[in-house]
Phi, psi and omega in degrees: 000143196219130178252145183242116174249165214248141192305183182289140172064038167272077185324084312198307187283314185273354193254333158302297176116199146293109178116305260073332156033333185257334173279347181267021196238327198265304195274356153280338153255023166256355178070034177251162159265144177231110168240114192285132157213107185065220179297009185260136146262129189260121179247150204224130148140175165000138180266346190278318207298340212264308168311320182303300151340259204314308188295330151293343188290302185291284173342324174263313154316306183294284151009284195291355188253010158277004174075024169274119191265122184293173195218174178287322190300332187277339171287331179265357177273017178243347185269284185348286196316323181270021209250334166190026157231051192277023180258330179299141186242154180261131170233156189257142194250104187326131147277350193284156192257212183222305172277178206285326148344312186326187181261116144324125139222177185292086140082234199218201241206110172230094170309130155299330191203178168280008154271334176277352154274346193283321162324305150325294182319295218283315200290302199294332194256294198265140198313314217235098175225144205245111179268137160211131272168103173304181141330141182085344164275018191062029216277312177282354199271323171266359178279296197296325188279318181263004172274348175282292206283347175295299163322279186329333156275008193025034164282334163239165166270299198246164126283143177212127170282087178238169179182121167294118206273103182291305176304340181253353184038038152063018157253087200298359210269034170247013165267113172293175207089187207258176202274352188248332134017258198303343192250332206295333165304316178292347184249006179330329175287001176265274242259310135004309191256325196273315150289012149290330183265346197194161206288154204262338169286282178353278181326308193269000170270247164041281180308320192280288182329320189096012188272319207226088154237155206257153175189156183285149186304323213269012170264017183250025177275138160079039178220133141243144196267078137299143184033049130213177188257155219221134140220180161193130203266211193347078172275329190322300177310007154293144190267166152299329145282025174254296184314312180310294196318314175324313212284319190283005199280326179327115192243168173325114156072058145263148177247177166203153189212126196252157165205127208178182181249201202198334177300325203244035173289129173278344195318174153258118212300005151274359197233136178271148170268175203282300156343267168347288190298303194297346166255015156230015153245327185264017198280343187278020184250122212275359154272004164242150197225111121320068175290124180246113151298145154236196193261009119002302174240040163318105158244035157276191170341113165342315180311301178275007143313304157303314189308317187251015148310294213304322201286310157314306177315304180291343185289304215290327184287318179318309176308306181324295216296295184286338172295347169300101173304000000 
């Protein structure tokens, strides 16, 4: 038996759930009794099951007292998460800044599993980290979250936001409209993320100033990027020469954070992707970091987890199936 008291400003309510719901969540798949009186909890079972507790006990706590309101998905990607890294603590990361100028934005950086925190990690120590990754693992929402906090420190001047527009086969110019028109469907999930983080007037003067600009890949040939943070999102739709010309684009005091599934490449099956290729030429270079997602750190819907289990099941029979004389 073990008593845990849970810090000061520790949301009580959210961190239980309703009914306790949450606590019944815990103890049903660590096999502890957990009994609450205010903030102390008494945990009864296993001693490894009981760490594991206490540290989703804490971990989600600290959460609540950033004002996040937990769901049931979040218990279970904390149960998911201690499953073999329970030595790891998961942290939240600021977005808030120091000058007085800086941008509002909305709250803190909250990794789901210990690969978006190493993700996280990996973006603050290297110029250049490449997520790869299924849908749903945050690869873009935290490439956006530290290209915000970056700026916001004034550690870069600007952003710039790419993605290969595929479906147009990068000739936007049979689309009407001005090139951020024509391109803006292919980057919504940037934007998206960017306005989940800071107020969309804010966000869309930024864009007109050019402090936050969005541009398609193949309009980044022949520019080098200085003092910003670069991302570029669906890169698996990058041709190999495209990926080149991206990697090279990098100027004095640029971060760059590359990101895609490798599942979902759209090309055409004559053309290698970019993606593909840069994890058996660059893996050996010790200034670049490689985050590899599963489907573990899926934080959508359950649903899509399960979906791309299934999905995976079915590739791997499929392999079975032709290696079969």
């Amino acid at each position: 038996m073990r008593k845990l008291k849970l810090k000061e400003g520790v949301d009580l309510a959210n961190l239980f759930g309703p009914h306790d719901l949450h606590l019944r969540m815990i103890e049903g798949e660590l096999h502890v009794e957990m009994t609450a009186r205010g903030d102390e909890i008494t945990l009864n079972g296993q001693p490894d099951a009981i760490l594991r507790a206490e540290r989703i006990l804490h971990d989600l706590g600290e959460w609540t007292r950033n004002y996040y309101e937990l769901k049931p998905d979040d218990i279970t990607r904390a149960l998911r998460s201690t499953e073999t890294e329970a030595e790891q603590p998961l942290q939240q990361f600021s977005l808030d800044s120091t000058p007085s100028d800086s941008i509002p934005l909305k709250g803190s950086i909250v990794p789901k599993s210990p690969t978006q925190q190493s993700y996280i990690e990996a973006i603050q120590e290297y110029d250049l980290v490449i997520g790869i990754g299924p849908a749903g693992t945050g690869k873009t929402y935290l490439a956006m979250a530290m290209a915000l906090a970056a700026f916001n420190k004034r550690e870069v001047s600007r952003i710039v936001l790419a993605r290969p527009a595929v479906e147009a086969g990068e000739r936007l110019g049979f689309l009407p409209g001005d090139m951020i028109a024509k391109v803006h469907p292919y980057l919504r999930p940037l934007y998206d993320a960017l306005y989940s983080m800071m107020d969309i007037e804010r966000a869309n003067r930024l864009v007109e100033r050019g402090e936050i600009e969005i541009a398609p890949l193949a309009f980044m040939r022949g520019r080098t990027l200085n003092d910003a943070f670069v991302i570029l999102d669906e890169s698996q739709n990058a041709t190999a020469e495209q990926m080149k010309m991206f990697l090279t684009r990098l100027g004095a005091n640029s971060k760059a954070v590359v990101t895609g599934d490798v599942t979902q490449v759209d090309l055409q099956s004559t053309q290698t992707s970019g993606l593909v290729q840069i994890t058996e030429i660059l893996q050996d270079i010790d200034d670049i970091k490689f985050i590899h997602f599963t489907e573990r750190d899926v934080v959508r819907h359950s649903l899509v987890r399960a979906i791309i289990k299934a999905y995976d099941h079915y590739d791997q029979k499929a392999v079975q199936t032709q290696d079969t004389p």
